[in-house]
C-alpha positions as CSV (number, residue, x, y, z in Angstrom):
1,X,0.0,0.0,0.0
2,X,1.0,3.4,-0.8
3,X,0.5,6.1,0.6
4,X,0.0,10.1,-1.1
5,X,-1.3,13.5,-0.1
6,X,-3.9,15.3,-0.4
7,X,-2.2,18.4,-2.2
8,X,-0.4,16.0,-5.0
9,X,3.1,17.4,-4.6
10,X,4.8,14.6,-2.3
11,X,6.0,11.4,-4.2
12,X,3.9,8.3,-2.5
13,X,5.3,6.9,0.4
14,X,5.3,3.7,2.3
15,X,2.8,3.0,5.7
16,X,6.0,3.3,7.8
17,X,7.0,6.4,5.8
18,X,3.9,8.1,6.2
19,X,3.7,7.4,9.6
20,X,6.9,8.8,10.7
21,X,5.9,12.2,8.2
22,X,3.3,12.6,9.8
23,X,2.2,16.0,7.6
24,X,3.0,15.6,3.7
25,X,6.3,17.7,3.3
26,X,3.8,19.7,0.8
27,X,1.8,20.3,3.5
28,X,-1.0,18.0,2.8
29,X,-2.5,15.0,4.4
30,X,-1.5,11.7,3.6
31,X,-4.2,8.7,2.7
32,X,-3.8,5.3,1.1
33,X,-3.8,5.5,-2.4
34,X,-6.8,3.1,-2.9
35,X,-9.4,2.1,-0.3
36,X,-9.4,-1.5,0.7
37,X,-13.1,-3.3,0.8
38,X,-14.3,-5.9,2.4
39,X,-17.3,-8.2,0.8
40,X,-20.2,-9.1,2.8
41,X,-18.9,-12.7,3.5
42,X,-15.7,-11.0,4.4
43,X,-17.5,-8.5,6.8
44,X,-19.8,-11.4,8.2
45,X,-16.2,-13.1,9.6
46,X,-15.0,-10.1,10.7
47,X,-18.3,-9.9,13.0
48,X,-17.0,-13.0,14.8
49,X,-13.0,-11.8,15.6
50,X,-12.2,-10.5,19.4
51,X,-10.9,-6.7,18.8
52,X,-7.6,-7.0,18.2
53,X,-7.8,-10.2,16.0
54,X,-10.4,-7.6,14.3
55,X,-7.8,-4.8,14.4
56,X,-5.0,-7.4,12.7
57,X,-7.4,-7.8,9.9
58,X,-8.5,-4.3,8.9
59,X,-4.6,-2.7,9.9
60,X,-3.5,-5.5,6.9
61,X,-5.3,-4.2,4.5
62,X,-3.7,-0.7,5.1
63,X,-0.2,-1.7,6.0
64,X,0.8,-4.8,3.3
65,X,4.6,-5.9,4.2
66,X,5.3,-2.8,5.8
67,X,5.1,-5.4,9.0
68,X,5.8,-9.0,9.5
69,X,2.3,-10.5,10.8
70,X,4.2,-12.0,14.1
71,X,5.1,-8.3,14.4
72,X,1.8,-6.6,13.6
73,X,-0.1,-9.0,15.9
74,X,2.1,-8.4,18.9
75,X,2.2,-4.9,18.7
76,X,-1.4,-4.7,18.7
77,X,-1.5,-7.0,21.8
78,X,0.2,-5.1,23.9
79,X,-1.3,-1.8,22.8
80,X,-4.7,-3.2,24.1
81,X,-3.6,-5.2,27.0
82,X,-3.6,-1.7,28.6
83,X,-7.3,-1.5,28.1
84,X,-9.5,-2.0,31.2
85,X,-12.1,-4.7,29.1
86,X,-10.9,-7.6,26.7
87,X,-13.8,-6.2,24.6
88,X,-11.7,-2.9,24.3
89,X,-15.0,-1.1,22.5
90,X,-17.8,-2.6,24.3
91,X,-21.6,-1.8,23.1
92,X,-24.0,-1.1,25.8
93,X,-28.0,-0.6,25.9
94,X,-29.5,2.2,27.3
95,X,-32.3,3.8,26.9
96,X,-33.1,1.9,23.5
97,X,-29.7,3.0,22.4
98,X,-27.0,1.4,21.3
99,X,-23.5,3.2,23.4
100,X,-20.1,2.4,22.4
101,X,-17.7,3.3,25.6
102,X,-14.5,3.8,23.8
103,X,-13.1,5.5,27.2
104,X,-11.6,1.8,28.8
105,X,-7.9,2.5,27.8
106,X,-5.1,4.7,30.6
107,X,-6.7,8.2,30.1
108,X,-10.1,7.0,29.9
109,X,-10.9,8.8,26.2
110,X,-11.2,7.4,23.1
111,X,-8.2,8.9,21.6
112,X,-6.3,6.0,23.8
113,X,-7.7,3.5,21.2
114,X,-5.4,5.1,18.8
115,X,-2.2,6.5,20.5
116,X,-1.5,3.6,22.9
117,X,-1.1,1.8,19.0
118,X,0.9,4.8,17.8
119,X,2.8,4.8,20.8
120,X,4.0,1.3,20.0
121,X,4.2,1.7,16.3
122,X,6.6,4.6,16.8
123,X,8.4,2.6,19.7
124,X,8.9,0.0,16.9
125,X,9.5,1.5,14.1
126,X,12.5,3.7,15.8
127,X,14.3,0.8,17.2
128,X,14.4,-0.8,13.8
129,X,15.3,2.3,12.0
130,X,18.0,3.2,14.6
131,X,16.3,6.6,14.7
132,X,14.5,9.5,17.3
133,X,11.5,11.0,16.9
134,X,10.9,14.4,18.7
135,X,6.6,14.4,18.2
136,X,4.8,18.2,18.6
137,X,1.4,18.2,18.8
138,X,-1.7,20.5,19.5
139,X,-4.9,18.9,22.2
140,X,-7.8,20.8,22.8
141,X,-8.1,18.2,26.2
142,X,-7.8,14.4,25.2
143,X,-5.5,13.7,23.0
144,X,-2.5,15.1,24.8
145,X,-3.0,13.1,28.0
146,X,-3.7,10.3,25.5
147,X,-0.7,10.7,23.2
148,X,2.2,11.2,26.4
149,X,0.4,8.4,27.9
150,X,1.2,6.4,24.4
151,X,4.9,7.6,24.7
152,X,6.0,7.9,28.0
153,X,9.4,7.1,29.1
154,X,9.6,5.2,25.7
155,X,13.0,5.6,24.5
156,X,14.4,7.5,21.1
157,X,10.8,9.4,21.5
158,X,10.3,13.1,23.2
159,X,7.0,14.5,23.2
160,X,6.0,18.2,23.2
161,X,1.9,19.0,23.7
162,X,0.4,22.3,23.5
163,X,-2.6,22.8,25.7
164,X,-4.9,26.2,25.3
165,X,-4.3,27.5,29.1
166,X,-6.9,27.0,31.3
167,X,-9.3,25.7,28.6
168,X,-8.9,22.1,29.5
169,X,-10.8,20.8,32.0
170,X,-8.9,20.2,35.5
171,X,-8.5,16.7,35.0
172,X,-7.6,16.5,31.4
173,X,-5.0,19.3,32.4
174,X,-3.6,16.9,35.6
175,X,-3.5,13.9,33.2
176,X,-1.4,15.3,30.9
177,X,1.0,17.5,33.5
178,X,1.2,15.1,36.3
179,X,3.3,12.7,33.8
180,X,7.2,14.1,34.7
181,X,9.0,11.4,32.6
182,X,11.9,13.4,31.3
183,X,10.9,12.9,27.6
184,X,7.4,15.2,28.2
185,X,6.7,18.6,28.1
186,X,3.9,20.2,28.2
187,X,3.0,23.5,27.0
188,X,0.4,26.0,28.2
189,X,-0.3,28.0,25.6
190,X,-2.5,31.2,25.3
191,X,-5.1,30.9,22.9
192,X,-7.5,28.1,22.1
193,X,-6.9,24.7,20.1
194,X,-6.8,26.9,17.1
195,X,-4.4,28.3,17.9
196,X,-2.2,26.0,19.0
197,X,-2.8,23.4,15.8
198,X,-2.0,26.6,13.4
199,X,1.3,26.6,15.5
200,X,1.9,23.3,14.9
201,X,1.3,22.8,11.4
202,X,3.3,26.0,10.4
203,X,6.1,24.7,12.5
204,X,5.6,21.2,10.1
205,X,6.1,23.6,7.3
206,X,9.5,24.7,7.9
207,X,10.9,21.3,6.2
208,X,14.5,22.3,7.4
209,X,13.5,22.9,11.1
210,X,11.2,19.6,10.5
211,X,14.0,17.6,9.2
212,X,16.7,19.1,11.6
213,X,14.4,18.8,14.8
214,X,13.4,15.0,14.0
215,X,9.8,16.0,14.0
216,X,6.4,14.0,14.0
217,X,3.2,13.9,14.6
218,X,0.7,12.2,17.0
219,X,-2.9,14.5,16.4
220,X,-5.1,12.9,13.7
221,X,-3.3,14.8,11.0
222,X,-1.0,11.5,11.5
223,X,-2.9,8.0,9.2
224,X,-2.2,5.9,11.6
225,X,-4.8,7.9,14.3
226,X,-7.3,7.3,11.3
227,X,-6.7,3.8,10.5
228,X,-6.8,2.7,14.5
229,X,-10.3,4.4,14.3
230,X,-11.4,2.1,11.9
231,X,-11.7,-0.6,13.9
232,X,-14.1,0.0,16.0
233,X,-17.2,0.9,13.7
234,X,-16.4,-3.3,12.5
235,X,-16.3,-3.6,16.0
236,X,-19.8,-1.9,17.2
237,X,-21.5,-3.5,14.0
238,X,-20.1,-7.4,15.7
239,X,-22.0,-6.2,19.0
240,X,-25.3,-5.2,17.5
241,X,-28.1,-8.0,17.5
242,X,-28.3,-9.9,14.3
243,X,-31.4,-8.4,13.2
244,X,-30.0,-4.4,14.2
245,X,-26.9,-4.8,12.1
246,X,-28.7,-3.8,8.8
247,X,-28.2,-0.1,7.5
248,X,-27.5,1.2,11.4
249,X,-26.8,4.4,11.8
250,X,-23.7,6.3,14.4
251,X,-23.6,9.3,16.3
252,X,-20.4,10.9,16.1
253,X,-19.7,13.5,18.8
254,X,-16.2,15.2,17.0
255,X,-15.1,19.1,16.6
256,X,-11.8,17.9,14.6
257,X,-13.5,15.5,12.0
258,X,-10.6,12.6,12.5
259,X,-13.3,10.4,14.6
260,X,-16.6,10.6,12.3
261,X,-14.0,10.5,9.2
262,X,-12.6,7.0,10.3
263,X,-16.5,5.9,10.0
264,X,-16.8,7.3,6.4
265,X,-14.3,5.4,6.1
266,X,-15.6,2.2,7.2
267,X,-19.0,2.9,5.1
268,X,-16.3,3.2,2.1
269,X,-14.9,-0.6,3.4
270,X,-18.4,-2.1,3.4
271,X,-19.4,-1.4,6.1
272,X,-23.5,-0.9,5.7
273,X,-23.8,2.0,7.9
274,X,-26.6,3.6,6.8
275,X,-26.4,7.3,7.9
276,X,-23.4,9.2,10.0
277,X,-24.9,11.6,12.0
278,X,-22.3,14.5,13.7
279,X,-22.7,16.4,16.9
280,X,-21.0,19.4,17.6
281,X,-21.5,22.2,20.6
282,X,-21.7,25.3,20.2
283,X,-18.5,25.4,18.0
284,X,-20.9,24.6,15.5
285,X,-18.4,24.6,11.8
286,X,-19.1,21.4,11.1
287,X,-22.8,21.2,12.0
288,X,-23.5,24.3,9.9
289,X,-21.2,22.3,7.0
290,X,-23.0,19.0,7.2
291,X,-26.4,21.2,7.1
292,X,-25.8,23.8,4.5
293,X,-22.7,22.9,2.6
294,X,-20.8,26.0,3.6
295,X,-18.0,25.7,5.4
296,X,-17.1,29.2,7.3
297,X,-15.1,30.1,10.6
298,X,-17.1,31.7,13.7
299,X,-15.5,32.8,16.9
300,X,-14.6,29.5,19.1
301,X,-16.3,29.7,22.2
302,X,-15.6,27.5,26.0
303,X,-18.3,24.9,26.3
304,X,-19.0,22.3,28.8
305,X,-17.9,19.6,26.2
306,X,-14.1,21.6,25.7
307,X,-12.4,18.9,23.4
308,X,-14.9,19.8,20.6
309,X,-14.5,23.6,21.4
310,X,-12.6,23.8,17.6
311,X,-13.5,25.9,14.6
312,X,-10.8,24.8,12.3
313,X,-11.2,20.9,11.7
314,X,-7.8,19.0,11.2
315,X,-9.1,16.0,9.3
316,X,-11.4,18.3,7.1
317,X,-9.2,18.3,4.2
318,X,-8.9,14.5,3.8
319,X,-13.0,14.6,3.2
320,X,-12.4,17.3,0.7
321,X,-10.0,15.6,-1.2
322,X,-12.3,13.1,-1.7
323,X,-15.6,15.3,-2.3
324,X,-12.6,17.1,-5.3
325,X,-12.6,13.7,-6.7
326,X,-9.2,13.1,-5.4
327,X,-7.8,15.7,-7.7
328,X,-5.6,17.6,-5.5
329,X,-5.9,20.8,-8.1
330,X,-9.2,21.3,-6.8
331,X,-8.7,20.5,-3.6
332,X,-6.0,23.1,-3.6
333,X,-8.2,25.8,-5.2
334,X,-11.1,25.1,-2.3
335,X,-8.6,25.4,0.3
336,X,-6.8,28.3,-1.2
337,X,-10.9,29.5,-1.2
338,X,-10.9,28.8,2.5
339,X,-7.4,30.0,3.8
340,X,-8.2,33.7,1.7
341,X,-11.8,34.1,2.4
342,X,-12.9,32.2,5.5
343,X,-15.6,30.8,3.9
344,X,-16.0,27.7,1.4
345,X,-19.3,27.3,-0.6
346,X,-19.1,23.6,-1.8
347,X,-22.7,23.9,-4.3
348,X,-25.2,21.9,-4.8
349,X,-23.5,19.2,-6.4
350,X,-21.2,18.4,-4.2
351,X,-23.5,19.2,-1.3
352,X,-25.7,16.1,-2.3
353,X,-23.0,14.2,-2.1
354,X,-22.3,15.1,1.7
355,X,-25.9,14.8,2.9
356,X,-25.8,11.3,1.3
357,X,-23.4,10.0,4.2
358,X,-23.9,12.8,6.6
359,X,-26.6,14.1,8.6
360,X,-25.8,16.4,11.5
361,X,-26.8,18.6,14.7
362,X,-26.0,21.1,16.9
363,X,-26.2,20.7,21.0
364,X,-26.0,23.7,23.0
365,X,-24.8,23.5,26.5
366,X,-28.1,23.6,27.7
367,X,-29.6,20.7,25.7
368,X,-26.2,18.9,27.0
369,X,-27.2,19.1,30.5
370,X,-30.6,18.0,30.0
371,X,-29.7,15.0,28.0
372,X,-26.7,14.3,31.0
373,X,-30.0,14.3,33.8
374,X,-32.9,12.6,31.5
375,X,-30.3,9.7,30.9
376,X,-29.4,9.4,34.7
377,X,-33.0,9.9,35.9
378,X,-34.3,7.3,33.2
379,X,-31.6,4.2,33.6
380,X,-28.7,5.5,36.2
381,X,-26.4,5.5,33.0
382,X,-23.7,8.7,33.3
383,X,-22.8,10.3,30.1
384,X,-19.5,12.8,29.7
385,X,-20.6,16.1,28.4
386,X,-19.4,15.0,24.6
387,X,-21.2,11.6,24.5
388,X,-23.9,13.8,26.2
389,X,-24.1,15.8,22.6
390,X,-24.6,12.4,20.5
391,X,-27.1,10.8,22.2
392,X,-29.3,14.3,22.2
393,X,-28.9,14.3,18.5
394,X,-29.4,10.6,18.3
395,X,-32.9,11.2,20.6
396,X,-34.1,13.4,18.0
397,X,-33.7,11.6,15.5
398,X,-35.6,8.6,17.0
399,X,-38.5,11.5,17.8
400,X,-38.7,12.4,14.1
401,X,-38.5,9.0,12.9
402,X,-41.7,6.5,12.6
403,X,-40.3,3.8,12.0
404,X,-37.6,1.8,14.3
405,X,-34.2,2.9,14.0
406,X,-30.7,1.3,15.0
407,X,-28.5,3.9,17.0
408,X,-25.6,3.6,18.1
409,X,-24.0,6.6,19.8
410,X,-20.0,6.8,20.4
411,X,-19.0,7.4,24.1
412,X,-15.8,9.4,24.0
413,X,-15.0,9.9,27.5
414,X,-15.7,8.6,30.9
415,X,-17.9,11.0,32.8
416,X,-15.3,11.8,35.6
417,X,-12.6,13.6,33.2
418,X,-15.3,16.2,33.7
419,X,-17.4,16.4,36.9
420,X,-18.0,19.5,36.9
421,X,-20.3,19.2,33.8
422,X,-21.7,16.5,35.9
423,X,-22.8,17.4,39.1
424,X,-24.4,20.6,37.0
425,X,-26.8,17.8,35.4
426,X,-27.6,15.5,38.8
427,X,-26.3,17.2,41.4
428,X,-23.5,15.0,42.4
429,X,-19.8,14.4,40.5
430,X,-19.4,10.4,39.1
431,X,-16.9,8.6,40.9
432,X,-13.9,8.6,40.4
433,X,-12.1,5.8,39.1
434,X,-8.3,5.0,40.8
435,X,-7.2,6.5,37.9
436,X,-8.5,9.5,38.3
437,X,-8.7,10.4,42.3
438,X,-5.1,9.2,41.7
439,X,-4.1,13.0,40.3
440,X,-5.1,14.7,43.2
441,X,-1.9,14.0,44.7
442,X,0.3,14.2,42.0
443,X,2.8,17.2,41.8
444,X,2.5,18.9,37.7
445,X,4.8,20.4,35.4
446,X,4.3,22.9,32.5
447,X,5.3,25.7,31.0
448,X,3.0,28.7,29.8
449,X,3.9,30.0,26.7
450,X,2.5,32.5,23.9
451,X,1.2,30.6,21.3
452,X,3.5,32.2,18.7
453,X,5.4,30.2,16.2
454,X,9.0,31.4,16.5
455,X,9.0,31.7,19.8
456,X,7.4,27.6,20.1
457,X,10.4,26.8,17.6
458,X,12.8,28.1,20.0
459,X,12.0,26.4,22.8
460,X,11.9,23.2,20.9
461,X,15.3,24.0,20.1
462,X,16.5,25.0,23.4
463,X,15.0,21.7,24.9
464,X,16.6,19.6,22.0
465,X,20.0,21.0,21.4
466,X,19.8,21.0,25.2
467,X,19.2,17.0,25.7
468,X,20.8,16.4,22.3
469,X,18.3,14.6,20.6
């Protein structure tokens, strides 16, 4: 399998290639060149695997003889031996809805189903390439705590995360500042996400500095946080009664487009999901997208669900390479749209197209604190603030339907990464998992920065020419 980008300037690469670029070095996304499929025989066996012989079997089809099998199987063993459930994804009923907790791995978010993989891919990949890897990447809560989790103390690997300061919520900020191994830092950054991925991927575009500095990444921009994804849409769809499994639809909660573009993905596969249906909060670019076809940049506000407080989607561009027909001309002429105008008005062509996959709603903070209590109050289920969003959009869409309808909503977090949210919707915080009350005690490091390019570069370099790596 090979591998290409989005903008069409970066000779295709191998899956270990791409994975250590991280961001095309023409400052695209890289994607597989073609799409594997799976047939409905092929899909009906994969309904029977346990998740990581399930994982073995879709990461194949993506990664060829990048990997010896004995290798591939036992890296994906030990990234999900970390998981609190053999079942790694398991699918729960409640309320007549099909939940997906995805929050069973270290930090208790989905984003662990990925990076504790790309932790150990990396890990590998290094040691057989006699190499380091210095990764930089941007969190708007979960996937920093996530990604050092994935790296920690591994060695050839340092790991540099930009947090927006004081936009996190208290435990996502302790789980990603309580780890001191001497290969993380973390960096408080003023600003919001936006801010912090614009610093990162302008940082990616300086190919000397990227070169020099050993960089990669670990956000969603990198394939590998995609393909890991996959995985558990098969997985959900092995869960669901026989009788459910027919044209199901999911409920994406997602501000960055990386988790809801994994399931695209898996419709692409064969998967026979009928609808994907995405939630957003208040930071509402995607909703508006999925709902009107334009694609246009508001003011990013704080909201009780903060990892989806985004505006500028990462993963975007890898659905509109695909929307362009893969031609990366056009692609480059709609982003080119986007970057001078702020604003990108697909037409009604295109738009067809997305509102044959997509469907989508917006959840203010309000509606997320009803759905929180109604859930509780009905069946003594907790949702997190973010699942909170997806199972209000799913609800509606079982109140506007008349006939029966398969849901299944994706659980990104466990409740008690935000208890605040929480005890605002029953009056009482979740418990705490060890985990969790654990960071209460732990002493934190960061440093606050401005979230200014030149000034990020130079404390990489300090750090780095510092430690020598």
């Amino acid at each position: 399998m090979k591998y290409i980008s989005t903008r069409g300037q970066t000779e295709p690469v191998s899956f270990n290639q791409a994975i250590m670029m991280g961001l095309a070095s023409d400052g695209g996304l890289l994607l597989p060149a073609s799409i594997p499929t799976f047939s409905t025989p092929e899909i009906a066996k994969l309904a029977t695997l346990p998740y990581t012989e399930l994982a073995f079997a879709i990461f194949s089809r993506f990664i060829g003889e990048d990997i010896p099998e004995a290798d591939l199987h036992k890296l994906i063993k030990s990234s999900y031996v970390t998981f609190s459930t053999d079942l790694v994804a398991p699918l729960k009923e409640v309320d007549g809805l099909y939940i997906q907790e995805l929050f069973h791995g270290p930090t208790l978010a989905f984003k662990d189903v990925a990076l504790q993989f790309l932790g150990n891919l990396f890990e590998y990949l290094l040691k057989r390439e006699n190499r380091s890897l210095n990764i930089i990447g941007a969190t708007s809560g979960d996937t920093g705590s996530a990604a050092i989790h994935g790296v920690r103390g591994k060695e050839n690997i340092n790991i540099f995360i930009l947090h927006p300061h004081g936009k996190v919520s208290p435990v996502q900020e302790r789980q990603m500042t309580s780890v001191l191994d001497n290969n993380v830092f973390n960096l408080a950054i003023d600003g919001n996400f936006d801010d912090g991925q614009r610093v990162v991927k302008e940082i990616f575009a300086d190919l000397e500095f990227k070169k020099r500095y050993k960089l990669g990444a670990v956000n969603s921009i990198n394939w590998a946080r995609i393909m890991a994804q996959i995985v558990y849409y098969f997985y959900a769809y092995s869960q669901l009664p026989t009788h459910a499994r027919e044209d199901f639809t999911v409920v994406v909660p997602t501000g960055n487009f990386g988790n809801i573009f994994a399931g695209w993905l898996a419709k692409k596969m064969g998967l026979p999901i009928k609808k994907l249906v995405l939630a957003t909060n208040a930071n509402d670019i995607l909703s508006r997208f999925i709902n009107t076809g334009i694609y246009a940049t508001s003011q990013a506000q704080p909201t009780l669900s903060p990892s989806m407080d985004i505006q500028l989607a990462s993963n975007f561009e890898r659905y509109l390479y695909f929307l362009a027909d893969r031609d990366p001309q056009k692609l480059k002429e709609m982003m080119k749209t986007f970057t001078d105008t702020g604003k990108l008005n697909l037409g009604p062509e295109l738009f067809s197209l997305v509102q044959d996959d997509f469907s989508a709603a917006r959840v203010d903070d309000e509606a997320t604190i009803k759905t929180i209590n109604n859930i509780w109050q009905k069946t003594g289920y907790i949702l997190d603030p973010h699942t909170a969003t997806g199972v209000c959009a799913a609800n509606a869409i079982r109140n506007e339907s008349s006939a029966a309808i398969t849901l299944v909503c994706l659980a990104t977090a466990h409740p008690a990464k935000f208890p605040e949210a929480v005890k605002k919707a029953i009056g009482k915080p979740p418990i705490a998992p060890p985990a969790i009350a654990a960071l209460d005690n732990l002493p934190c490091r960061s440093d606050h920065i401005k979230a200014d390019t030149e000034t990020i570069k130079t404390y990489l370099k300090e750090k780095l020419d510092l430690g020598g790596c």
